[in-house]
N, C-alpha and C positions, 0 to 999 in steps of 0.2 A: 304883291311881292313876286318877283321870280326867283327861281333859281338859274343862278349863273354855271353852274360845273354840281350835277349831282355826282353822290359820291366822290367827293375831291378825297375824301380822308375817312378811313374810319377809326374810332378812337376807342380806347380802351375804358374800361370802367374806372382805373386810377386816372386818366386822363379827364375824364369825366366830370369825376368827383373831384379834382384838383381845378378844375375849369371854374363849376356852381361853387364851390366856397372862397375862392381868389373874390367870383364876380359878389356873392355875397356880404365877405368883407371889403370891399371897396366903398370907399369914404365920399361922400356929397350925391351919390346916387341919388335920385329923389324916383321915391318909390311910387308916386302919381306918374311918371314919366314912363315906366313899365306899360308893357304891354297888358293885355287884362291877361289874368290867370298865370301871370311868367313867375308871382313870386309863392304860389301855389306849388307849382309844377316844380321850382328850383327847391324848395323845401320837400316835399313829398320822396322828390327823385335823391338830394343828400340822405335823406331819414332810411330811406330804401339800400344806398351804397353803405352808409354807414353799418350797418346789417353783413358785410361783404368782407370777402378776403384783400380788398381791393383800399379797402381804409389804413390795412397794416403795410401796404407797398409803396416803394418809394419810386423815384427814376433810376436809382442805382441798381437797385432790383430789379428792374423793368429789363433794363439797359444786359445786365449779367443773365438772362434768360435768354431775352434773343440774342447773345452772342452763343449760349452753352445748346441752342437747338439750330443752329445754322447745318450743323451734318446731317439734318434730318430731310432734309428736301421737303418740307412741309411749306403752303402754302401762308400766305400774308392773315388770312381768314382763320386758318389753324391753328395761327401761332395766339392771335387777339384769343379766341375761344380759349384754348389749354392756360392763357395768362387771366382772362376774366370768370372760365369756370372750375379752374384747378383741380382736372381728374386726380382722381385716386386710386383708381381699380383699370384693369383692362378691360371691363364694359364701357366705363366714362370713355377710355380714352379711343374705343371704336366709336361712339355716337360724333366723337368732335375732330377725328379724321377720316376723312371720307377715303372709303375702297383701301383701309387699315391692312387686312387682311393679307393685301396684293403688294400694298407699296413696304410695311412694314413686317419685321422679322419678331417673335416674340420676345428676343434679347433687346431690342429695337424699344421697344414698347414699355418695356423695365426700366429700360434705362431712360425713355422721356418720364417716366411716371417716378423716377426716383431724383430728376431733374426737376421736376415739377417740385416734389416733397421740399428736396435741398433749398431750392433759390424761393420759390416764392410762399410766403407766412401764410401759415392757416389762419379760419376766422380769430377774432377776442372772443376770448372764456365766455364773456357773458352774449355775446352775438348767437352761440351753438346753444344754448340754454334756450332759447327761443324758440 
């Protein structure tokens, strides 16, 4: 197999997890037709998202964050990371912007971290038990 365009896209963990269970419930798949290990790998990786904040988000959600952090100048890669690992603290949110310090103001960094809170759902009750 080649690759035609690496990196064409990169996708979000709701994207992700929206992808494997669409392809999972798809009807006359014939599961000998798989690749080996595809339907390992497609279960492992749902059972793993499923575990995420990423199960409680929708596209609308998706869609209302990257509109409400557009004034941040933050890049494509920032934006994926603050939407797939949902800081909560000003330490999270230095490891998932790079050179924080320089680009962002500490009202700056409140205010993504309380953007963050508003738009996108914490884990399920029982996901945090774990």
């Amino acid at each position: 197999m080649d690759v035609v365009k690496e990196n064409a896209a990169m996708l979000s963990n709701f994207e992700v997890f929206a992808l494997l269970n669409e392809l999972r419930a798809e009807k006359g798949v014939d599961k000998h037709q798989q690749p080996n290990n595809q339907a390992t790998i497609t279960y492992e990786t749902i059972k793993y998202l499923e575990e995420t904040p990423c199960k409680e988000q929708t596209a609308e959600i998706v869609e209302q964050f990257l509109t409400r952090t557009t004034s941040f100048q933050l890049t494509k890669i920032e934006k994926l990371q603050l939407l797939n690992l949902r800081p909560t603290t000003a330490v999270e949110m230095q490891l998932v912007v790079e050179e924080s310090e320089e680009r962002l103001t500490e009202e700056q960094v409140s205010e993504l971290l309380r953007i963050v809170a508003e738009t996108l759902p914490a884990k399920a009750e029982g996901a945090m038990e774990q």
